[in-house]
C-alpha positions as CSV (number, residue, x, y, z in Angstrom):
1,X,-17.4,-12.9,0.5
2,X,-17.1,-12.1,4.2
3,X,-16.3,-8.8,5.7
4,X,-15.6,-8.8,9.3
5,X,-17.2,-6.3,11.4
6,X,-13.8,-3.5,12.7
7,X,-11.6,-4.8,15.0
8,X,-8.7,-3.1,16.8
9,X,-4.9,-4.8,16.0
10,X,-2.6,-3.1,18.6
11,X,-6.2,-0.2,18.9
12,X,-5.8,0.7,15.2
13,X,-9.3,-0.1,13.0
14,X,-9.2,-2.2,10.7
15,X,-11.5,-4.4,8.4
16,X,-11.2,-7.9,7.5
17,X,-12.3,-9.3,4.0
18,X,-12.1,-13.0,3.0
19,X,-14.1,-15.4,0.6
20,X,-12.8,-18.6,2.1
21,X,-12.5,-19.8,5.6
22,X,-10.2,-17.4,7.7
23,X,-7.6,-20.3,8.2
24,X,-7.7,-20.8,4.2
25,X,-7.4,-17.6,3.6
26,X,-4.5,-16.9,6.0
27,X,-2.8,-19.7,3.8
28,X,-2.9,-18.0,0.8
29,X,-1.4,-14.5,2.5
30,X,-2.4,-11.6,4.0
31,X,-2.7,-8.2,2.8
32,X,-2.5,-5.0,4.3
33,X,-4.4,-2.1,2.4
34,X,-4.5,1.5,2.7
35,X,-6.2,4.2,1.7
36,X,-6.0,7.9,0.3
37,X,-5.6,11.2,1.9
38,X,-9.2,11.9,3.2
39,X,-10.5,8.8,2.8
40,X,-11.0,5.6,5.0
41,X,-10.8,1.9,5.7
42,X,-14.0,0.9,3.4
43,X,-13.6,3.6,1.0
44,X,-12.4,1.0,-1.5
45,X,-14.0,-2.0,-0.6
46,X,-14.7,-3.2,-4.0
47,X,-10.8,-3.3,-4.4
48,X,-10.5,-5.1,-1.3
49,X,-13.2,-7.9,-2.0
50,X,-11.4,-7.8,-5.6
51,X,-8.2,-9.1,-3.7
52,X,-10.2,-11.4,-1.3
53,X,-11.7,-12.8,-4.1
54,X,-8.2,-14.4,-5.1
55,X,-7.9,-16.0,-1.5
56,X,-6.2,-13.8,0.9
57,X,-7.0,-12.4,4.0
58,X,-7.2,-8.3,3.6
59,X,-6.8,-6.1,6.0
60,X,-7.6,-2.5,5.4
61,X,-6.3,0.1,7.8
62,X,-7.8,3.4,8.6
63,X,-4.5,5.7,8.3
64,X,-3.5,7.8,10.9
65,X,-6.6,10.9,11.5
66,X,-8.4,9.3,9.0
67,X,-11.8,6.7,9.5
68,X,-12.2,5.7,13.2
69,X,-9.3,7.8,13.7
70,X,-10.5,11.3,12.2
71,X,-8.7,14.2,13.5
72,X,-10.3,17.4,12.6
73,X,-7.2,19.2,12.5
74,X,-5.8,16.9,10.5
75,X,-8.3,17.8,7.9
76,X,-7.6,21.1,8.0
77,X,-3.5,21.3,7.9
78,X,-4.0,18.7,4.7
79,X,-6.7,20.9,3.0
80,X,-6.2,22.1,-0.9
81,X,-4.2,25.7,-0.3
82,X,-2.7,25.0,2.9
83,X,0.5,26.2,3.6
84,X,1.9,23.2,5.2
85,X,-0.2,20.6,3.7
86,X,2.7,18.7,1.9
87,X,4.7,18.3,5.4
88,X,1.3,17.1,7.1
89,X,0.6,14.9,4.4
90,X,4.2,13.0,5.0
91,X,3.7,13.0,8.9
92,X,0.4,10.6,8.3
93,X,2.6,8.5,5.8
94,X,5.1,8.3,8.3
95,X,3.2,7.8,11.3
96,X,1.0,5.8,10.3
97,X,4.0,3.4,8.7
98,X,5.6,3.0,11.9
99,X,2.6,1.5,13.0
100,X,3.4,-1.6,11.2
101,X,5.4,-3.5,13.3
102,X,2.7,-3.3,16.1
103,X,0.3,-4.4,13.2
104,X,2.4,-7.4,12.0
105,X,2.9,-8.3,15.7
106,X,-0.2,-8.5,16.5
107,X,-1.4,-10.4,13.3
108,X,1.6,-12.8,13.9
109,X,0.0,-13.2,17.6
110,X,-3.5,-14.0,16.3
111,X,-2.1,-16.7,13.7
112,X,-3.3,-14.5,10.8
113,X,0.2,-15.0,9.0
114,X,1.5,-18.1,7.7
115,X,5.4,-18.6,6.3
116,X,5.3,-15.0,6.0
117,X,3.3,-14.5,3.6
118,X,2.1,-10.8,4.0
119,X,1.7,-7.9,1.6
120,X,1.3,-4.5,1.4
121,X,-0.9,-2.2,-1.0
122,X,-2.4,1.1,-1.3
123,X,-3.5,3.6,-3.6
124,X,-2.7,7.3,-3.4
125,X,-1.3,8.3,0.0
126,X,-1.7,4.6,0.5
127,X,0.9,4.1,-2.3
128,X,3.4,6.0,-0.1
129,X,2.5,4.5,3.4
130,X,3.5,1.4,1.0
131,X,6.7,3.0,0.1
132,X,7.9,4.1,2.9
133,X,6.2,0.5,4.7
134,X,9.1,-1.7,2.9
135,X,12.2,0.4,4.2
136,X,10.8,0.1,8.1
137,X,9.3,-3.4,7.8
138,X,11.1,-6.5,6.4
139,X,8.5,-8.7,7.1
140,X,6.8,-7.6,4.4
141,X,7.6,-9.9,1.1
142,X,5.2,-8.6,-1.5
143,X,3.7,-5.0,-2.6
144,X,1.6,-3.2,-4.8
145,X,1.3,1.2,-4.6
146,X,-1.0,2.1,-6.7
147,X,-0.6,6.0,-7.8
148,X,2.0,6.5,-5.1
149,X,5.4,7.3,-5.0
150,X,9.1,6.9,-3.1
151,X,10.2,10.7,-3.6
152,X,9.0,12.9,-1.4
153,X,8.6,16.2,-2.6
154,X,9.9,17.5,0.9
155,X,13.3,16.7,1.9
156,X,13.5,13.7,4.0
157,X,16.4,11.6,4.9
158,X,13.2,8.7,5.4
159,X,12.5,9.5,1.4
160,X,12.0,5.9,0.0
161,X,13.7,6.6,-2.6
162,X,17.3,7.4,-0.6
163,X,17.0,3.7,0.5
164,X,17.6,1.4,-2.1
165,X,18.9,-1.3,0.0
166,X,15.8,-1.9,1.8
167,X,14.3,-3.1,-1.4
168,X,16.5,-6.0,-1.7
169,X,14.0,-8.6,-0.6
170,X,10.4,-7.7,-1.8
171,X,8.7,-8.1,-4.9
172,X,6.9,-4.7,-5.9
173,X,4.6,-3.8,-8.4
174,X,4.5,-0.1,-9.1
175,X,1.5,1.5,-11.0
176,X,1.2,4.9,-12.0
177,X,-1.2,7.5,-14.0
178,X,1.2,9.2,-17.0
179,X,-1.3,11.9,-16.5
180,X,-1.1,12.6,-12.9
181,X,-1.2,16.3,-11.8
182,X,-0.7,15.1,-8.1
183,X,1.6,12.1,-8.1
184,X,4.7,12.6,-10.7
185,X,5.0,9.4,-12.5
186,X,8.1,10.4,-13.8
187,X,9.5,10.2,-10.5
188,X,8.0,6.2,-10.1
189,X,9.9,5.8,-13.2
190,X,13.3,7.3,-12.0
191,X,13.3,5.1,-9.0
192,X,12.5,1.7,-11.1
193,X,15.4,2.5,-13.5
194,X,17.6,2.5,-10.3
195,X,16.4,-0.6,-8.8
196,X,17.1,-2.1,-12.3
197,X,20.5,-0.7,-12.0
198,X,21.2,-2.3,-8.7
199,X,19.5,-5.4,-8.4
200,X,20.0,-8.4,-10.7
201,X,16.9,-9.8,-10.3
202,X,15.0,-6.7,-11.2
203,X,12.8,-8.9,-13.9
204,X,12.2,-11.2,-11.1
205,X,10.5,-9.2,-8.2
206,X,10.3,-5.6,-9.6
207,X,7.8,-4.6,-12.8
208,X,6.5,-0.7,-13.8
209,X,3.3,0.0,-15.2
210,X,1.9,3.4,-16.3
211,X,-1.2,4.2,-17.7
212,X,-0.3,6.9,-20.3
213,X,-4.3,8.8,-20.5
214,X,-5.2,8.1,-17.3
215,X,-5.2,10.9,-14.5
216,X,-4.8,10.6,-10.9
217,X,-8.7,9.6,-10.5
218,X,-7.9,7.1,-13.3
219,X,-10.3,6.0,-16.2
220,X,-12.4,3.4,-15.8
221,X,-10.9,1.3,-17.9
222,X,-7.6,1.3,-17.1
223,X,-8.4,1.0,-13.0
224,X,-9.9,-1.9,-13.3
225,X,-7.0,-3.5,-15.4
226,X,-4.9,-2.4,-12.5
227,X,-6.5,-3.3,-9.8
228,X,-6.8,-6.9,-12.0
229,X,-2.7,-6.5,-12.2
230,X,-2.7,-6.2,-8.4
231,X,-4.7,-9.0,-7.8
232,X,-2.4,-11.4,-10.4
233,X,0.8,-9.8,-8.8
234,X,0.2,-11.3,-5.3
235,X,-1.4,-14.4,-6.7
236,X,2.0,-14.8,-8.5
237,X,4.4,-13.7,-5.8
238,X,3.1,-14.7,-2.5
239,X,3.4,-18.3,-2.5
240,X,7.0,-17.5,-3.6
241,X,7.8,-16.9,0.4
C-alpha cells in the first residue's frame, strides 16, 4: 500500500492511495473520495486503502473549508444549532462539486485517467458532493454515496434529485442507514424508485442498499459489509467504460 504525500490538483489537497504501480493502478480506474461535514482528506483512510486495495488509484479530496482548507467560519455557520447551518452545509456540497471539472482536468493532464475510467464516492456530506458530482460532471462513469442523499432539504433548483436525466449514463450504488436521524433514507429510496421508473436498464447500472439497524454512525458490522459492497461495485462496473 502506498499513500502519496498531499499534492495540489488545480491547488486543491488531495491524497493519493495505491497498492500497485501508479500506471497499474490508473488502469484499473480512478477514484475520487470525499469526506464528511467536519472531517478531512485522511479521516477515512482505512476506506480508502480498502478501495486501493482492489487496484485503483484514490484520490481523496479535502472539501471545501475543510482539511488543508479549514475555514473557521465555516465551522461555525455549520455548527449543531445554527440557524443557517443547513444552507452552509449545501454551499460546501455545491462548491466544492464545481471543483470537479478542474480536478478531472487536471488528472486527465497528468495521465491519471485511462478510457475514462473514473469514479466518484463519499460518505455523509461526501454522499451529496457525489450526488450533486454526477449532474455537473459527465465524466464521471461510476459512483458509490454512502449515507448521502439527492434531496436537499432546502429548496434548490441544483437538488439532485430534480435532474433525472443527468443520471442516464452512470452506474450508482446508493447505500443508506434505515436508522438515520440525519440523512432520510426514505428519501434515497424515493429517488431509486424513480430512476427505476425512467431508465430501462435500472438493474444494469443502478442498485439500493439499506441497512435497516444501522444509524448514521453505522454498526460495525454492517460498515464494513458496505464499504466491501463499494469496493465490489467499482471492481464490477469500471472496466465496463
Amino acid at each position: 500500500m502506498k499513500t502519496e504525500p498531499t499534492l495540489f490538483l488545480s491547488r486543491i489537497p488531495a491524497l493519493l492511495c495505491h497498492t500497485q504501480a501508479l500506471k497499474s493502478s490508473v488502469r484499473k480506474g480512478t477514484v475520487l473520495f470525499y469526506h464528511g461535514l467536519g472531517a478531512s482528506k485522511e479521516v477515512h483512510l482505512a476506506e480508502i486503502e480498502r478501495l486501493a486495495s482492489a487496484g485503483f488509484l484514490v484520490i481523496a479530496v479535502d472539501a471545501v473549508g475543510h482539511g488543508q482548507r479549514r475555514d473557521p467560519e465555516l465551522e461555525r455557520l455549520t455548527a449543531a444549532g445554527s440557524p443557517v447551518r443547513a444552507e452552509s452545509f449545501l454551499r460546501v456540497v455545491q462548491e466544492s462539486a464545481m471543483e470537479l471539472p478542474l480536478l478531472l482536468d487536471d488528472l486527465h493532464v497528468r495521465g491519471w485517467i485511462y478510457r475514462g475510467r473514473i469514479g466518484i464516492s463519499g460518505i455523509s456530506m461526501g454522499g451529496y458532493i457525489c450526488f450533486l458530482g454526477i449532474t455537473l460532471e459527465p465524466r464521471l462513469k461510476v459512483a458509490v454515496s454512502i449515507l448521502g442523499s439527492p434531496e436537499w432539504k432546502a429548496p434548490s433548483a441544483m437538488s439532485p434529485h430534480n435532474r433525472l436525466e443527468r443520471f442516464s449514463d452512470i452506474r450508482l450504488l446508493s447505500q443508506n442507514a434505515g436508522r438515520d436521524e440525519l440523512v432520510s433514507s426514505a428519501a434515497v429510496k424515493r429517488f431509486h424508485s424513480r430512476l427505476r421508473e425512467t431508465y430501462a436498464d435500472y438493474g444494469d447500472r443502478f442498485e439500493y442498499i439499506e441497512y435497516p439497524l444501522s444509524r448514521h454512525f453505522m454498526a460495525e458490522q454492517d460498515w464494513r459489509l458496505c464499504i466491501e459492497r463499494s469496493a465490489a461495485w467499482f471492481d464490477l462496473h469500471m472496466s465496463r467504460n
